[in-house]
N, C-alpha and C positions, 0 to 999 in steps of 0.2 A: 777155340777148337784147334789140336792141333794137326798136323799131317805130315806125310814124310817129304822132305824137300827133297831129298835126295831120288825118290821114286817119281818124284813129279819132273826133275831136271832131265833124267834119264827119256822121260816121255815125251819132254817137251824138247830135247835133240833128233829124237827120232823124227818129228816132226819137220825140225827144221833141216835136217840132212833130207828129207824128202823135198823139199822146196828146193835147195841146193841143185840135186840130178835136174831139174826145171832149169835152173841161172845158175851156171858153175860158179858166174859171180857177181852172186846174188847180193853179198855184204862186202863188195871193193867198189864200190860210187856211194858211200852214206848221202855225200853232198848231194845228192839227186832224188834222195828217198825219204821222206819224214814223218818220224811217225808222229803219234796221236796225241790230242791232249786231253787231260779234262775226265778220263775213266773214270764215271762211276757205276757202283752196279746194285741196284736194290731186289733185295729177294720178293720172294714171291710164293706162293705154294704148289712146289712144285718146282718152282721156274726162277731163273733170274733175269729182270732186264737189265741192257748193258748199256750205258749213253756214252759218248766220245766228241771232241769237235776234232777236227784237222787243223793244223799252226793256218794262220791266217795269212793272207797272201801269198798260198802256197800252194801249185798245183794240185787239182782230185786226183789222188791216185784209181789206178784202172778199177780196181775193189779191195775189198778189206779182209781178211783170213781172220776170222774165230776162233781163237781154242780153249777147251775147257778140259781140266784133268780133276777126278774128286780125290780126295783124301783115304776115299775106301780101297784097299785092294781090292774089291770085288769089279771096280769100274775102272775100264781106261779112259787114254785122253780124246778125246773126241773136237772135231774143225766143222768149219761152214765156210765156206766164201757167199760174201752179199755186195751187194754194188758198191762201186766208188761213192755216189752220191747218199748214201745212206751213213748216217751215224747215231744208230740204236738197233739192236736186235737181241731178243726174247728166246731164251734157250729153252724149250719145255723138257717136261718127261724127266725132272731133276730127281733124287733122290731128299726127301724130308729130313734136316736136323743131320747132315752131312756139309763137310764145307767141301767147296769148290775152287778152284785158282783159275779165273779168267783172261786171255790176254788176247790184244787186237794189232794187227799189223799191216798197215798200209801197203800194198800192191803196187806199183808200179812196172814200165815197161824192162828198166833194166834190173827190177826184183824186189824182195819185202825189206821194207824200212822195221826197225830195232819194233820188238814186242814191248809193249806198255801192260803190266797184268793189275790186278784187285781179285779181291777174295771176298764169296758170301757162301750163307748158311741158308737155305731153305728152306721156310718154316710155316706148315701149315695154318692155315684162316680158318679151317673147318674146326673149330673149338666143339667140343664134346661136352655133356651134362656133366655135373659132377655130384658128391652124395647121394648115388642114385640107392634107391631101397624101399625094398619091398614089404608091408604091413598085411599080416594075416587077418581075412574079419569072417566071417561065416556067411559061407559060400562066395564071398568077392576075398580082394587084397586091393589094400591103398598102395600107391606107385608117390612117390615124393621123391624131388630130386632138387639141382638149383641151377640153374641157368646159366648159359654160356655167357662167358663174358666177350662180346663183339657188339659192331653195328652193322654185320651181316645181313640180310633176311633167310630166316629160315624155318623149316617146321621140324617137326619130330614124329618119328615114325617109329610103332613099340611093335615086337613081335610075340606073341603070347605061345606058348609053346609044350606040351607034357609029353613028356619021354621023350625029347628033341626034335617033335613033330609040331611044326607051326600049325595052330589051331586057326590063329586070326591075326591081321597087323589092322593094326587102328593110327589115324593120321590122327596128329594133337596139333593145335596154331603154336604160333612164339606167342612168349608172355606167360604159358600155360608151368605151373611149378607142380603141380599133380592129378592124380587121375584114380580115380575107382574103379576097380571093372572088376564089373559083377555078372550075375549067373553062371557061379564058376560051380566045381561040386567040392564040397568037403571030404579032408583025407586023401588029398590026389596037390603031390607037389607039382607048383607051375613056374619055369623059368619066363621070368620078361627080360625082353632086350631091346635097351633104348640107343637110339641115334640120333644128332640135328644133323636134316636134308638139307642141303645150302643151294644153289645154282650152281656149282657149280664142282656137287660133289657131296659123297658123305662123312659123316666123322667118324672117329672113332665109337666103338658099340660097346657099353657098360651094361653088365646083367646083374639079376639079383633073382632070389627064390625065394617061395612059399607057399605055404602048405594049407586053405580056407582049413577051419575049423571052429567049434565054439568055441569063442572069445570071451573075455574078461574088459572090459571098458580100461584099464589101469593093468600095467604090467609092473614089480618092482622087482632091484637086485641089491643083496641079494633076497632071497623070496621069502629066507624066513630070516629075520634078521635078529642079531641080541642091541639087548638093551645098547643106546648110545652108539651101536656100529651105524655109520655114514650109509644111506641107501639112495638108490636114484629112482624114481616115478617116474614113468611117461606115459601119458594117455597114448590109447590105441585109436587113433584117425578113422580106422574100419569100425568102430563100433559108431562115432558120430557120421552120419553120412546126411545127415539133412541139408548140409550148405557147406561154404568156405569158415572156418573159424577164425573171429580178428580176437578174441582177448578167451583168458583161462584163469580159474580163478580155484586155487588148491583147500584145503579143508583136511585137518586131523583130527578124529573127534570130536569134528562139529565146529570146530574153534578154526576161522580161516589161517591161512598161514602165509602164503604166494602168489603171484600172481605172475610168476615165470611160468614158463613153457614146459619145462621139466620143471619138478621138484627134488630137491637133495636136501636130506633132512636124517633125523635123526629120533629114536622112540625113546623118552624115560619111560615108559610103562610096558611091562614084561605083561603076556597075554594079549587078547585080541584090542588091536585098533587098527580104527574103522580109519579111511581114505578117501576122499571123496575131490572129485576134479567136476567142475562145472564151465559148460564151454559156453561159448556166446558167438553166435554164428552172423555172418556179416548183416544179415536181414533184421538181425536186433532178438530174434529168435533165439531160446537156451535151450541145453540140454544137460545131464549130470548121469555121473557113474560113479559105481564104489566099490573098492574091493576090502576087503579085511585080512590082517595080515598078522599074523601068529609073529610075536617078539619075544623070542626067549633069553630067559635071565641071564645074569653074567656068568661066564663060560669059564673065570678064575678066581681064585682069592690069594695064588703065591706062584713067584716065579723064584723058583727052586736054583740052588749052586749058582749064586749071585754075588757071592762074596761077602764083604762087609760095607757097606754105607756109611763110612765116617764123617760125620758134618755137614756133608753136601749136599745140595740139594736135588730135588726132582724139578724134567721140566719137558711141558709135553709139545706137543707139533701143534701148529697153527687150529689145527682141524682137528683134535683130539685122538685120534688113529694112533698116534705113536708115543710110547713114556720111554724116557730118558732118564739114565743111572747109570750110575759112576761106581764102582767099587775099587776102595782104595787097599784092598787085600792080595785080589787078580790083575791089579792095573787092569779093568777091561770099564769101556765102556759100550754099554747095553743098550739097543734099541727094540722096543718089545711092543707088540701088536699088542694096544690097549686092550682089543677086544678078545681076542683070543689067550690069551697071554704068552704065546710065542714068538721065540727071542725072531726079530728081523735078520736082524745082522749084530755082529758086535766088533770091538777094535782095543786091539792090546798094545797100550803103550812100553815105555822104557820102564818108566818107573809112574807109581802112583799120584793121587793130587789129594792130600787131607783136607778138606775141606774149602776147597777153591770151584767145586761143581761144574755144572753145567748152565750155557747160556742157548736157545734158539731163536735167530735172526729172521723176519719178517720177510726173507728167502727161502727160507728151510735149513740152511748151513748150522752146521750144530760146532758151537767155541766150545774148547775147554783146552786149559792150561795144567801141566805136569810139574812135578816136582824134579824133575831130571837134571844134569851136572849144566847143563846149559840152557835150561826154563826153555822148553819147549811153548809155543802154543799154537793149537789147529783147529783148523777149522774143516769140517766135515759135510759132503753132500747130507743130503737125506736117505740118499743110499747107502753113505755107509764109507765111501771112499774120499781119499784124506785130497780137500782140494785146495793147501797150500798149507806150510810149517814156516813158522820164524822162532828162532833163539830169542831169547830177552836176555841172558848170561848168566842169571841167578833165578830159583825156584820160582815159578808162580804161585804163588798161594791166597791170590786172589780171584772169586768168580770173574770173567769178564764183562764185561759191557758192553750191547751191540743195540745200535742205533736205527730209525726206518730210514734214516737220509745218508746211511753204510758206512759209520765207523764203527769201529771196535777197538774198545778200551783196555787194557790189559796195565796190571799192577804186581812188580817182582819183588822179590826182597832183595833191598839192598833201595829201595822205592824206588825204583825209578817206575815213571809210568810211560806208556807209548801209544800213541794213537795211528790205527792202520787203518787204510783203504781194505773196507769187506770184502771187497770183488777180489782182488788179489795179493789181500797182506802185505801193500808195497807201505813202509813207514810212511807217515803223513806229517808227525811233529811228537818231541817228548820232553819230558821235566824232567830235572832229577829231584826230586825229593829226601827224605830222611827217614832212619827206621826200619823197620819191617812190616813186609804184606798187612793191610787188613783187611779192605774193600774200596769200592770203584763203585761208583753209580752215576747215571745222569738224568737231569731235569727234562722237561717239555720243553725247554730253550734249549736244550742242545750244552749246557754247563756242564764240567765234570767235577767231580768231587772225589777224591780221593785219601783214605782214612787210612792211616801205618801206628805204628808204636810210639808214633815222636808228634804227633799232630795229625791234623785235615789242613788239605789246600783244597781250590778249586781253580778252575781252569775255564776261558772259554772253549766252543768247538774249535776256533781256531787254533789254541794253545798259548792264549795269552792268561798269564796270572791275575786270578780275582783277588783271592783273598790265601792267606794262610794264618792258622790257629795252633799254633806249633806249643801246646802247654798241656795236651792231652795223650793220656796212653792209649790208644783204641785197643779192641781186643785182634791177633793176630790171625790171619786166615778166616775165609769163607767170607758168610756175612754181614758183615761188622755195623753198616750204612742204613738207613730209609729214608724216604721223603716224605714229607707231611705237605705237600704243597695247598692244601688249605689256607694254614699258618704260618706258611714260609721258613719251613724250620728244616733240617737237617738232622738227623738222630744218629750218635755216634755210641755204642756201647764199647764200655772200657774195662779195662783189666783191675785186678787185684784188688776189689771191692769198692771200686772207685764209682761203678753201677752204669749211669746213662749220662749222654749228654745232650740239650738240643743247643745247638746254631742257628743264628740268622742265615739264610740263605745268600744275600746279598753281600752282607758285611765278614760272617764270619765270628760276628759278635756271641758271645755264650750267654745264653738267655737263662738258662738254669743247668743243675746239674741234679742226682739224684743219687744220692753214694747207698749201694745194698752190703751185705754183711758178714759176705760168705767167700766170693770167688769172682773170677773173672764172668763178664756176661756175653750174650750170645743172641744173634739173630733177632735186630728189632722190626716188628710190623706194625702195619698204621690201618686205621681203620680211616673209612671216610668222615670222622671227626674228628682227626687227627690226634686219638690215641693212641699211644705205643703200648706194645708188647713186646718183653723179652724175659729170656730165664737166664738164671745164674748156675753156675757152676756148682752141683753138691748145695746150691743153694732153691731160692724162693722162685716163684714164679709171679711175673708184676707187668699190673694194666697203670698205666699215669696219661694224664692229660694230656693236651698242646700246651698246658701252663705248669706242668711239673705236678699236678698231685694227686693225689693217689686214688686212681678209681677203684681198683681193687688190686689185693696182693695174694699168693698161697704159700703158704711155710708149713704146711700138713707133709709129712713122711718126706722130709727131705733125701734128697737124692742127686744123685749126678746126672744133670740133665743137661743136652747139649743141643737138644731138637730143634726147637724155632717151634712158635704158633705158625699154624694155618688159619686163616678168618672167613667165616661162612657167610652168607648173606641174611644167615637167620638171626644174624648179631651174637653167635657163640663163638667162641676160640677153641681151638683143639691143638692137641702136646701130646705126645709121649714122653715118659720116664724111660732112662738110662738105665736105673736101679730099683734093687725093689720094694713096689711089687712089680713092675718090670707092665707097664698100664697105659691105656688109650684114657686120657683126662679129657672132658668136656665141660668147657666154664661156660655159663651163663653170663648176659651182658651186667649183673651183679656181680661178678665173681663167683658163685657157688659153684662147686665143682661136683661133677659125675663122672664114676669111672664108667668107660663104654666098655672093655674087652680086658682082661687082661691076655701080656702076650711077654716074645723073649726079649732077652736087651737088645736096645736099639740105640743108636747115636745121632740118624738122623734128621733132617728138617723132616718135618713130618707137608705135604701138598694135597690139597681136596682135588682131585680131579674134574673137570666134565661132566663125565659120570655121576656124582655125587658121593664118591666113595674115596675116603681118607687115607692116601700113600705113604707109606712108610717103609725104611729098614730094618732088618735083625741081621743078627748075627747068621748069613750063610744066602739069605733071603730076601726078596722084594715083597712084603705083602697090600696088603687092602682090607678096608674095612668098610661097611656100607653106614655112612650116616644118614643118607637119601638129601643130604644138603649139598647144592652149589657154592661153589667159590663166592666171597663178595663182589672181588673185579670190580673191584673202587680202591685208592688206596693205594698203601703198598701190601696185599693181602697175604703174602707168603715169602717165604724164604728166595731171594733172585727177585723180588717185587711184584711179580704175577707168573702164567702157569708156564709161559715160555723162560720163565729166568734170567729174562732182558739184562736185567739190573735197570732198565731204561725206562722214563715217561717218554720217551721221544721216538 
């Protein structure tokens, strides 16, 4: 706390020039006068006590002069004299949560011995409810609030009131955390006002309104919600009034689901579902309520003047609310209300990123690296605002890698790679490597692996060297990596029909390879039997084992495809074509293929949503398509490894 010293000096000469007219010389025999030892002074509410001893073998002075000056300009300095023999005295009538400067000066006959001062804050004991809130039920309201934190005694005393006109006050004991009061009348709002009564004083008074009415047992928000939008449930307390409730037990459809207190949850099915809360009141005695709750369909299928999506991939927030797009035409990146499809916020870099995407950290911080003269790369709130930048020196054109134990991996051309502290991008350790960009990922152990044009190395967390395989070209930018931790393999897709490769995780060893016939490949995913997927350039599309052979391949209407599977849970794969017919492909776990939509060119990874609906880019555009199928979320099931674009098992 601070105060003006200068305003307190001034106060406290006034003081002692008053003493002075008393003893002209009051301060020329120090040696006769001594002051105090030992001041301390502990607050109180309201009040400060002040304790002191006197130097030891050393005469009582006649009495002791008190003064206290607050910190407020509203209050001057104020004095007491109390006996010589006294050494403690209790200032009341203080001011709350103001400081004060106290000092004590021994009396004597030939005048005051040298002021000794301390400083306190006075701070109220009458601790007030907190949470306090008021529940509308027909004809009563539930009062619920939460308890002072003291070991005070005291009660609580509510005043009920309509149109500011105190109807009734009702005493409640301690211990008490809510109250019912009923025979109120419906359609007539009523303020209550809560206080704890102490001994020795009241608290502060917390109010809260409402308005009896027919009720609903369940309130939700929002009230009519779309498909997949996050909603919160709370039973209404006024509708159970038979007892205290110790446990609550939720229900969607008849299918339980919770056993919180609230429910937050979310509807695949557009049209009516049913909600059902069941309470269990402390006597062992149940009760249940239901509401039905209109969920309407999804509210978009394209988020318009989005640029171009080259390569990169989608990747949504923790809690599916938010999708994430990069367009490398506008340099912007896009945060868009899953459910609505309106943009959040968005952020214009210097320059674009070709297929180096986006990453979201088990924070909400959203990574992505730039192509700019000095490799940019940032990391961004959830809001939207940029909450640290570091240069690499040379282009990123790899996604990053962000960790739940907060690193973040980042790979530039020219490879070097660098491991940063999440929380504030300070460097932590880096390699140099050889090559250019391809990909970055890392294991459940916290190992990294990083894929360029001259090889794969790996690294521990700490940045010590595992292993390097320095005989492979990977393919440049974006995706290049997955992990099959199944089989402990690594999958490295490589350039210039050279197709796949898998590594030993440990060693680094090339377990197979798989040359295709067309072009370079592109973005491999793994199923939870650690089969890969990946497409080629203007070439084939191809499923292979954990042992290199081939569960199925497509070489029908070749095309320039650069998308990356999405993998469902239903064991299908899903692709978009580059070229035409410009097509949403859906392979069966045989291989056979269905086209689901035709649509315009697009380039990139294609990501199933939450939702159940298939994210893609075009040319200008974000769209969607509904295949009513969930992600796998096994695996590495998408482009970035799942829907956050970790790059990370860890």
């Amino acid at each position: 706390m601070k105060f003006n010293i200068l305003g307190f000096g001034l106060l406290f000469a006034t003081l002692l020039s008053l003493s002075a007219c008393e003893d002209e010389n009051s301060y020329s025999a120090p040696l006769s006068r001594f002051e105090v030892e030992d001041l301390t002074v502990t607050s109180g509410d309201e009040s400060v006590t002040m304790q002191w001893k006197k130097q030891a073998d050393k005469p009582d002075p006649e009495s002791y002069l008190i003064t206290w000056v607050s910190s407020s300009a509203d209050e001057g300095a104020k004095s007491e004299e109390v006996d010589g023999t006294t050494t403690s005295y209790t200032v009341e009538d203080l001011t709350n949560d103001v400081a004060y400067t106290f000092g004590v000066q021994a009396r004597y006959a030939d005048g005051l011995a040298q002021m000794i001062k301390a400083t306190a804050t006075p701070k109220t004991t009458r601790i007030p409810v907190t949470d306090f809130k008021a529940t509308a039920g027909d004809k009563c309201v539930f009062l619920s609030w939460t308890e002072p934190v003291t070991d005070l005694n005291y009660k609580y005393e509510i005043i009920v009131s309509e149109n500011n006109n105190a109807l009734k006050t009702l005493e409640v004991p301690q211990g008490t955390k809510s109250l019912l009061v009923s025979e109120l009348s419906n359609d007539i709002e009523y303020r209550f006002d809560i206080s704890a009564v102490y001994n020795h004083g009241r608290s502060e008074t917390l109010s809260s309104s409402a308005t009896p009415g027919h009720i609903t047992a369940i309130s939700c928000l929002p009230e009519n919600p779309h498909v997949f939008e996050l909603c919160k449930l709370e039973y209404n307390p006024a509708f159970f009034i038979n007892g205290t409730i110790s446990s609550v037990q939720w229900s969607v459809n008849g299918s339980p689901v919770s056993a919180n207190e609230n429910l937050v949850t979310m509807f695949s099915i557009a049209g009516k579902n049913t909600v059902t809360v069941e309470v269990t009141f402390t006597d062992g005695t149940k009760a249940s309520g239901s509401i039905d709750i209109n969920v309407e369909n999804f509210a978009w299928s394209e988020f318009p003047n989005a640029g171009y999506q080259k390569a990169s991939n989608f990747a949504f927030s923790a809690d599916g609310q938010t999708l994430y797009s990069v367009s490398q035409t506008s340099k912007t990146l896009f945060a868009i209300n899953a459910i609505t499809g309106l943009a959040r916020w968005q952020q214009t870099f210097e320059a674009a990123t070709y297929g180096a995407g986006i990453a979201v950290g088990p924070d909400g911080k959203v990574y992505i690296g730039t192509e700019d003269k000095n490799g940019s790369l940032y990391a961004l709130t959830e809001n939207g605002t940029i909450r640290w930048t570091v240069t690499m020196g040379a282009a990123v054109k790899a996604a990053p890698a962000v960790t739940s134990d907060g690193y973040v991996y980042a790979l530039c051309d020219g490879a070097k790679l660098i491991a940063y502290d999440a929380d504030n991008g300070n460097q932590i350790w880096s390699a140099q490597l050889s090559g250019n960009a391809g990909g970055v990922v890392v294991d459940a152990n916290g190992n990294v692996y990083a894929g360029t044009s001259a090889g794969v190395w790996s690294y521990s967390s700490r940045g010590d060297k595992r292993w390097a395989s320095e005989a492979l070209v990977v393919t440049e930018r974006g995706g290049s990596l997955a992990i099959n931790s199944k089989d402990n393999i690594i999958y490295a897709v490589l350039k210039a029909k050279a197709g796949i490769a898998a590594l030993d995780m440990n060693s680094g060893a090339t377990k197979w390879t798989y040359p295709t016939s067309n072009n370079d490949c592109y973005h491999p995913v793994v199923d939870n039997d650690g089969n890969v997927y990946f497409c080629e350039k203007n070439g084939g599309l191809y499923a292979l084992t954990s042992s290199g052979s081939v569960k199925w391949k497509y070489t029908d209407n070749l095309n320039y495809t650069y998308s990356g599977f999405a993998l469902g849970e239903n064991g299908h794969a899903y692709i978009t074509q580059y070229g035409s017919p410009f097509a949403i492909l859906d392979f069966d776990p045989d291989g056979n293929a269905n086209i689901l939509s035709n649509i315009t060119q697009t380039m990139s990874p294609v990501c199933i949503g939450p939702d159940g609906r298939l994210y893609y880019g075009c040319n200008g555009s974000i769209q969607s398509y509904n295949i009513g199928v969930q992600p796998l979320r096994a695996g590495w099931y998408c482009c970035g490894g799942n829907l956050q674009g970790s790059n990370s098992l860890r």
